[in-house]
N, C-alpha and C positions, 0 to 999 in steps of 0.2 A: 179286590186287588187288580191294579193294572196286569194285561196279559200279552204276550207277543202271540200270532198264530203263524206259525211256519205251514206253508204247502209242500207237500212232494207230491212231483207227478212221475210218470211211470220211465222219465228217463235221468231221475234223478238218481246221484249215490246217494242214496238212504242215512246209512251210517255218519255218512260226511255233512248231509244237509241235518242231520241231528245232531251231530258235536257242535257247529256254530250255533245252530241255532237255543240251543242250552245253557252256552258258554254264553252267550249273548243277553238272555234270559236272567242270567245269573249279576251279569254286569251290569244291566239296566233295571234291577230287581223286580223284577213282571214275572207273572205266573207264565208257565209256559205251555204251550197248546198245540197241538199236529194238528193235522187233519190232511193225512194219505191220501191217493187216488185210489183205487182197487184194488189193482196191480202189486201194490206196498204195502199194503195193510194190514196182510199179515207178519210181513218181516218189523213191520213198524212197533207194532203191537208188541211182537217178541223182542225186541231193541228195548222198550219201552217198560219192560215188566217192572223193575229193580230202580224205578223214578218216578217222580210227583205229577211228572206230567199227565196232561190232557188229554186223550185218545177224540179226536172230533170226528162226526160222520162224514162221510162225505156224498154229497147229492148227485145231481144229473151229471152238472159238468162243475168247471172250476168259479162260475162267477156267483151259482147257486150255492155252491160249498160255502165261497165266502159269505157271501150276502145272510146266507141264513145263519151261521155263525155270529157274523156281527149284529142280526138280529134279536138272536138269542136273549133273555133279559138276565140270564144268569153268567154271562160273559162279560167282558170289561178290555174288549180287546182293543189296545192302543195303537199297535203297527201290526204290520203285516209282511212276513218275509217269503221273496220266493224265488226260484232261480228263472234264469231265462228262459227255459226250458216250458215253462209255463208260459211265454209269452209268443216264443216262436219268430225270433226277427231276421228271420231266412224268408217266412213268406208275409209280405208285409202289409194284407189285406188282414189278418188274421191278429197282428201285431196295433195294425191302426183301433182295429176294433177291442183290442185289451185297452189298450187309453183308453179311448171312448167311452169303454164305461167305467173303470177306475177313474174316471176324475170326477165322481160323484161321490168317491169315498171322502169320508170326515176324517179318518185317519191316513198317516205318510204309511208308503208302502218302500221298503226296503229289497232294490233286485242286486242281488248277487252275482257275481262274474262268471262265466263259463267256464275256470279254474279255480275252485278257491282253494284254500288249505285251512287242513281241519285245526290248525294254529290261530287264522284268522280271528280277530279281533283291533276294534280300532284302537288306534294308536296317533292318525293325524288326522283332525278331519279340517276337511277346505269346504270354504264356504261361497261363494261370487256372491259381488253385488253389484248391479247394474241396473238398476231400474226396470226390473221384470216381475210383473207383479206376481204374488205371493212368496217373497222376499223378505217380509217382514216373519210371516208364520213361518218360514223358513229359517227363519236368524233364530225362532226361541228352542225348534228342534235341533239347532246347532248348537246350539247352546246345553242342554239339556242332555244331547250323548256325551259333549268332551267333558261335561262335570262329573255324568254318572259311570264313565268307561277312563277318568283320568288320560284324557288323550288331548294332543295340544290341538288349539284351534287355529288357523289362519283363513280371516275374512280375505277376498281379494276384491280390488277394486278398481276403476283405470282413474284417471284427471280427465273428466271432459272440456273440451275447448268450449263448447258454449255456455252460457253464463245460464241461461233459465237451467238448462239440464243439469249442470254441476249444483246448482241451487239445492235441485229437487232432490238429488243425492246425497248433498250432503245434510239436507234433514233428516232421510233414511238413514244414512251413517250415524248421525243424534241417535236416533229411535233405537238401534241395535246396540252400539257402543253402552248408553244407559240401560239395554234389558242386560244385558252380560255383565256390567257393571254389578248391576243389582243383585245376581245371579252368582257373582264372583265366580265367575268365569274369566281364566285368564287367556288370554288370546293375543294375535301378533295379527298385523296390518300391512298390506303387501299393496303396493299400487303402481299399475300395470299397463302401460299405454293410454290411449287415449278412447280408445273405442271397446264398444260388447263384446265384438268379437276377440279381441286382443283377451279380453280377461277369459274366455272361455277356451282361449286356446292354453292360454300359463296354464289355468286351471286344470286342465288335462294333463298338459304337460308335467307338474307338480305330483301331482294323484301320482303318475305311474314312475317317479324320483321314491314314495315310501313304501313298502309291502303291506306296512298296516293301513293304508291312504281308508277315507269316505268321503265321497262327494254327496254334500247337500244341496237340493238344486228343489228350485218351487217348478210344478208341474204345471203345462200349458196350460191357460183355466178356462178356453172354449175349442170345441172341436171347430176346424174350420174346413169348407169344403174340397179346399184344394188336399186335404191329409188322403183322399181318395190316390191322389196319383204321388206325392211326396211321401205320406207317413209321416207324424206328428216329430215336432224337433226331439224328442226322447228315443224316438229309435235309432236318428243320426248318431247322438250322445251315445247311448247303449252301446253302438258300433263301431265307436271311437275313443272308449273310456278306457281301453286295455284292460288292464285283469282288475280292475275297482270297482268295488259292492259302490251302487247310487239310491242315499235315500232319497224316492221323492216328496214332495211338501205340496198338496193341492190347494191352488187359493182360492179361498172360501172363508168368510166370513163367519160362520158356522162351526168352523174346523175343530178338532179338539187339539188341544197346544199341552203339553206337558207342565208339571207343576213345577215352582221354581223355585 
């Protein structure tokens, strides 16, 4: 059985990153799985007693915890949920270096907002499409939470002026429109200026118009060296998404894509 694995680290609310994440678990019918830092692992444990859940060990630090989890051959874990907290995007050598190595995961990793409420579950998820690769494995995870959490979907998209680019977009729009199609997934089409940026800013803009908002967004798919002094375009996003959980979608060839 597919599994969610939720992290807590030691400055998370505990109770609160367990109620979503349960709730969540519940929605997207995946086994459900902790795996505490130290610090939590007792209160986790004693939260934990009176449910199906998971109790996972946890290793040296948090990329060890994962890695050997999604190691595990008795595991099946599909996403990965965890708050910012574990990411740290205050100091952002420390932030560069969580991409860095998340984007070798096979599975989307789900960060949650710096407020969430233990209400939280999706309700609208927004989707961009701009020609940024992993877009594609990004459209069947968008696809796959508003069927399995009954939340509506809206793709955004802008009109490009130039003819090659609008071309190559609107193959992508084919390619999605027919996975969701297939999928019966019903979704609505929003089209948004003319430019990337234009759609990433609605997109923002939108997210923080619904309380149950998710932004699906494909993850940068190479480190590049200038992320030393910038920090990869996800912590700009992370820092500007207001209070919206971001699943992200690594592209990769490889990836594991949800059933449909």
């Amino acid at each position: 059985m597919a599994a969610l694995l939720l992290i807590i680290t030691s400055q998370d609310d505990t109770e609160l990153m367990l109620s979503i994440g349960a709730d969540l678990s519940r929605r997207l019918e995946y086994q459900f799985m902790v795996a505490p830092c130290p610090e939590r692992s007792k209160q986790t444990e004693m939260l934990l007693q009176k449910t199906e859940a998971m109790l996972l060990p946890w290793e040296k630090d948090l990329f060890r915890t994962i890695y050997s989890s999604l190691d595990a051959p008795e595991h099946d874990i599909s996403l990965i949920v965890i708050s910012p907290n574990g990411i740290q995007l205050n100091k952002r050598n420390r932030a560069t270096t969580f991409f860095a190595k998340f984007r070798s995961l096979k599975i989307p990793y789900l960060v949650m907002p710096d407020s969430p409420t233990s209400q939280w579950h999706p309700q609208k998820i927004i989707f961009p499409l701009c020609l940024k690769d992993g877009e594609k494995e990004a459209s069947a995870w968008a696809g796959f939470c508003a069927r399995a959490t009954r939340s509506d979907l809206i793709m955004v998209y802008p009109q490009f002026h130039n003819k090659t680019t609008s071309n190559y977009l609107q193959r992508n729009l084919g390619f999605v429109r027919n996975l969701f199609n297939k999928s019966e997934v019903a979704y609505q089409e929003l089209v948004v200026g003319h430019k990337r940026k234009e759609v990433r800013i609605k997109t923002i803009e939108l997210a923080g118009t619904f309380p149950g908002s998710l932004l699906v967004m494909p993850a940068t798919r190479l480190n590049s060296p200038e992320y030393v002094f910038t920090g990869p375009p996800e912590i700009r996003l992370l820092k500007n998404r207001g209070n919206t959980p971001v699943l992200f979608v690594n592209p990769r060839h490889d990836l594991f894509l949800p059933c449909s």
